[in-house]
SEDRENKE-795436 format. One record per residue (C-alpha): residue in three letters; x, y, z. Coordinates in steps of 0.02 Angstrom, whole numbers, padded with zeros to 5 digits, always signed. Layout:
// residues N
ALAXYZ...
***
This chain:
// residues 85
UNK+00000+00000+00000UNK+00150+00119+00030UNK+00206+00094-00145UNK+00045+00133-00221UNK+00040+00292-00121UNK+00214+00358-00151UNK+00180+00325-00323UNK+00017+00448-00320UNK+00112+00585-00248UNK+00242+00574-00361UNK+00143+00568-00490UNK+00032+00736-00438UNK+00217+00808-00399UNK+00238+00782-00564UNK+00108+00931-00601UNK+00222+01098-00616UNK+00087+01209-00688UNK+00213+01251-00834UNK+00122+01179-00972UNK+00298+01135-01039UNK+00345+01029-00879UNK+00175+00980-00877UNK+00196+00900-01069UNK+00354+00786-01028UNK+00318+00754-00850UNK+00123+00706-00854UNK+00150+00575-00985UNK+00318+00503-00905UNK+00209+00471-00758UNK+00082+00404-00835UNK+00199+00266-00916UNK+00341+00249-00807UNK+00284+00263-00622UNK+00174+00089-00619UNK+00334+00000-00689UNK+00498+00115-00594UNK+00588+00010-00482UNK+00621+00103-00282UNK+00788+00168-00315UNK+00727+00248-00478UNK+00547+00340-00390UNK+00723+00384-00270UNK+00776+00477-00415UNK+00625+00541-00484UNK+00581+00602-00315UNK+00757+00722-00306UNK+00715+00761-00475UNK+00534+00846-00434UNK+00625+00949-00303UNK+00715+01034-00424UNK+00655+01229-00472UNK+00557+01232-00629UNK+00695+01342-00710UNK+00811+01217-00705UNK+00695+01090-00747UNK+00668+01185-00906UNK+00839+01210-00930UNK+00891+01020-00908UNK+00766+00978-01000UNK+00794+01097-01165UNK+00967+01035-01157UNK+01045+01197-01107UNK+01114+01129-00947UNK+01142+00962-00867UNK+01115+00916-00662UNK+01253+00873-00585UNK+01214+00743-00508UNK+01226+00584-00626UNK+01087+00490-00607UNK+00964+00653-00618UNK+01047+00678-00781UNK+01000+00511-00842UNK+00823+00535-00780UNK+00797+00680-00894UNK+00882+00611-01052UNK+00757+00457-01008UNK+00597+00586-01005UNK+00673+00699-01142UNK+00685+00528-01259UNK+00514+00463-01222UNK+00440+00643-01264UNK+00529+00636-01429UNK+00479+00474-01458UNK+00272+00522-01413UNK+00309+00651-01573
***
């Protein structure tokens, strides 16, 4: 039961009310949360912490988190957006 709720506040985290956040992060939760293994809703969790700015900016391309495995996150939402095209 713990899972299913993390998982539902992570996915209404995933609500920025940037309609360009909204448009890669709605639809990543939508497909990836039922299947993302603990250490990865970890990741995605530090990820929704983020500002939006930089969100937008990771996600454009213009900058890159530090942190390695937030970096991976975004290429993994930037290439399923691309991929919805």
């Amino acid at each position: 039961m713990f899972e299913d709720e993390r998982r539902a506040r992570l996915r209404w985290r995933c609500r920025r009310g940037l309609r360009e956040l909204d448009l890669l992060l709605g639809p990543f939760a939508e497909r990836q949360l039922p299947v993302l293994a603990p250490d990865e809703l970890d990741t995605l969790d530090r990820l929704l912490t983020a500002a939006d700015q930089d969100l937008q900016s990771w996600f454009l391309g213009r900058e890159r988190p530090s942190d390695d495995s937030l970096a991976d996150l975004v290429e993994r939402i930037r290439q399923q957006a691309r991929s919805s095209e």
